[in-house]
C-alpha positions as protocol buffer text, in pm:
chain_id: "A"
residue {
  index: 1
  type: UNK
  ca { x: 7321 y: 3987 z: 10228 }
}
residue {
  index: 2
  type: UNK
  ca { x: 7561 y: 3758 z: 10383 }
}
residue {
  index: 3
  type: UNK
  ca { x: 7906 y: 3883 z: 10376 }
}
residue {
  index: 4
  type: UNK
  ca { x: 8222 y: 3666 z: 10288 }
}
residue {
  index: 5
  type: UNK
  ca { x: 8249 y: 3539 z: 10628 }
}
residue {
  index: 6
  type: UNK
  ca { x: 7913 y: 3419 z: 10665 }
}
residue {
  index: 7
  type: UNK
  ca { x: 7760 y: 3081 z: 10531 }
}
residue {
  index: 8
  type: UNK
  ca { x: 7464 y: 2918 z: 10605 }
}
residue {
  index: 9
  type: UNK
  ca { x: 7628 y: 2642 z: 10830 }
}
residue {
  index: 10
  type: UNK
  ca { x: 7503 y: 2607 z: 11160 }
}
residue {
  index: 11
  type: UNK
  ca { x: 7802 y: 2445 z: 11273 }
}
residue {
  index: 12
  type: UNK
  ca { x: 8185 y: 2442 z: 11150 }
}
residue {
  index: 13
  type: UNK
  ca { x: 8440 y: 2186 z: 11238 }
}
residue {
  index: 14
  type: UNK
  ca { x: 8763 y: 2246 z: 11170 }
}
residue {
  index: 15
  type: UNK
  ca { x: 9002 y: 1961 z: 11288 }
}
residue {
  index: 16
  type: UNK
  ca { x: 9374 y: 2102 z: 11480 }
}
residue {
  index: 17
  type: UNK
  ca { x: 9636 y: 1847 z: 11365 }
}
residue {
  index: 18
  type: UNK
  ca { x: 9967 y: 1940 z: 11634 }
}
residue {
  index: 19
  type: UNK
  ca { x: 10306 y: 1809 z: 11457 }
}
residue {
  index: 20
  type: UNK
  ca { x: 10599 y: 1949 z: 11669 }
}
residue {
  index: 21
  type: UNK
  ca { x: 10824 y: 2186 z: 11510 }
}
residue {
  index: 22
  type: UNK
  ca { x: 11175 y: 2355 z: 11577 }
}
residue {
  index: 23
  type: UNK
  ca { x: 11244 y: 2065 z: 11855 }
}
residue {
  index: 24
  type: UNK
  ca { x: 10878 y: 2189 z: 12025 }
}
residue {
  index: 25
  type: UNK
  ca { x: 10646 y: 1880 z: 12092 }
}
residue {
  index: 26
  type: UNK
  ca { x: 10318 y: 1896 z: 11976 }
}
residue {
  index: 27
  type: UNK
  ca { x: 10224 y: 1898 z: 12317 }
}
residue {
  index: 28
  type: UNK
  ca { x: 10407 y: 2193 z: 12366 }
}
residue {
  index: 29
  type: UNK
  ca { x: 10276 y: 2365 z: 12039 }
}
residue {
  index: 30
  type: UNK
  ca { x: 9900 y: 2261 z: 12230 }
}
residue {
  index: 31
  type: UNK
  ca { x: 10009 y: 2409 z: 12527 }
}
residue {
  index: 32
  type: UNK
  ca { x: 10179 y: 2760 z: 12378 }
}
residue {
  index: 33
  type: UNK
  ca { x: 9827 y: 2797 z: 12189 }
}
residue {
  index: 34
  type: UNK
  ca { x: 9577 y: 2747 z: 12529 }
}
residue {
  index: 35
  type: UNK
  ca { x: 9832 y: 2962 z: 12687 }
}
residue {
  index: 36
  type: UNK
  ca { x: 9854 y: 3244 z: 12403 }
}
residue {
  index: 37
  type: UNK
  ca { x: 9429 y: 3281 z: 12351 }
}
residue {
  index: 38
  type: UNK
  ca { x: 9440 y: 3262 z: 12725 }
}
residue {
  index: 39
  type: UNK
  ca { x: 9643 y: 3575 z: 12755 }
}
residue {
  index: 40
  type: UNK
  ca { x: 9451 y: 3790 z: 12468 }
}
residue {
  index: 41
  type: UNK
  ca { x: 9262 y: 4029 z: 12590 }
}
residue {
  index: 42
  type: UNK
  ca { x: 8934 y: 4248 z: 12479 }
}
residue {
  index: 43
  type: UNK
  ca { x: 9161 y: 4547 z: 12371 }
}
residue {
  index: 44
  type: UNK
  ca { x: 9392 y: 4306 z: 12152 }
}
residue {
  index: 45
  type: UNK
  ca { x: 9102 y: 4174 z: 12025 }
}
residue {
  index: 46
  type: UNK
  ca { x: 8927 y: 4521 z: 11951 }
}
residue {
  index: 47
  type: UNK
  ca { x: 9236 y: 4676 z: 11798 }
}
residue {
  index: 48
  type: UNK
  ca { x: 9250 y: 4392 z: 11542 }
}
residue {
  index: 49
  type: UNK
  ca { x: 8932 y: 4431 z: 11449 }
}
residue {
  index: 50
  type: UNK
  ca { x: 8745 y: 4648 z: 11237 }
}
residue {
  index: 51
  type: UNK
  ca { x: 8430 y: 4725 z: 11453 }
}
residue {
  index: 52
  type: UNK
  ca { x: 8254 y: 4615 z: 11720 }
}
residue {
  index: 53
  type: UNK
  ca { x: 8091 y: 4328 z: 11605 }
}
residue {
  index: 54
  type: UNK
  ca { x: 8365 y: 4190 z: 11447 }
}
residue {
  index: 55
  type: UNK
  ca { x: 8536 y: 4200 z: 11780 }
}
residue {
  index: 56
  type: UNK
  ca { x: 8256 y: 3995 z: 11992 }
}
residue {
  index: 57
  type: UNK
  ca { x: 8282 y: 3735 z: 11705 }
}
residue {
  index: 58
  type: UNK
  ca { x: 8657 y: 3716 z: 11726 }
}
residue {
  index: 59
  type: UNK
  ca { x: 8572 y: 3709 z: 12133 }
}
residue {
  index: 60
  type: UNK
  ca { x: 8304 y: 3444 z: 12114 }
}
residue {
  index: 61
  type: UNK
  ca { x: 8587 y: 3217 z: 11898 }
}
residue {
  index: 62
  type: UNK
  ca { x: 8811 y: 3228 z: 12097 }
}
residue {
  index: 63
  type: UNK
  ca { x: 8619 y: 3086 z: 12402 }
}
residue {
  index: 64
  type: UNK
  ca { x: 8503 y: 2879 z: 12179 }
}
residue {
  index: 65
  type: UNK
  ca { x: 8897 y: 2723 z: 12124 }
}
residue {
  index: 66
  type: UNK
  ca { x: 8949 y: 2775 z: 12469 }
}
residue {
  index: 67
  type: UNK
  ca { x: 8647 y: 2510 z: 12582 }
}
residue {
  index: 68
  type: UNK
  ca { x: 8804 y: 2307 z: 12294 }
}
residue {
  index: 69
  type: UNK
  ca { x: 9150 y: 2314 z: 12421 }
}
residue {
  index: 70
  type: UNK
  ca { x: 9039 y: 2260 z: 12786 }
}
residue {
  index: 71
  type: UNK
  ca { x: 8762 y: 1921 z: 12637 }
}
residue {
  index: 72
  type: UNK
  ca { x: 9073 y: 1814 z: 12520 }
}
residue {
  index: 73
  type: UNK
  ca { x: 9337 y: 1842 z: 12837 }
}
residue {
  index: 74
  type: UNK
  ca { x: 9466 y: 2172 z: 12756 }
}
residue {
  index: 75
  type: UNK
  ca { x: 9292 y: 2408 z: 13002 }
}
residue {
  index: 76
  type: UNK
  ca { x: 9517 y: 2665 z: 13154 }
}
residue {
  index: 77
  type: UNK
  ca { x: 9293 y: 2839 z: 13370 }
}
């Protein structure tokens, strides 16, 4: 049984639109979010979620953003 979180997609696009806000360029807002999944680590990731597999999912998405970020000039590595 697939659970609310699954579909039967094999792939998902889901388009980032950056608008500046609070005098920060969208650039910037690009930059604070490479920056931010950059920084999270395995036990943030683990402690917000509710098992184990939950937490290499979250894990595997966020590399996936970060290749995302970096394809599109935003690779802070």
């Amino acid at each position: 049984m697939k659970t609310r979180h699954e579909s039967e997609h094999a792939e998902v696009t889901i388009p980032i639109r950056f608008t500046g806000s609070d005098g920060l360029s969208a650039t910037t807002q690009a930059w604070a979010l490479a920056t931010f999944i950059r920084r999270v680590g395995w036990e943030e990731i683990v402690g917000n979620a509710v098992d184990k597999a939950e937490a290499t999912a979250m894990r595997d998405a966020i590399l996936v953003l970060q290749s995302t970020l970096a394809d599109a000039g935003f690779d802070v590595r």
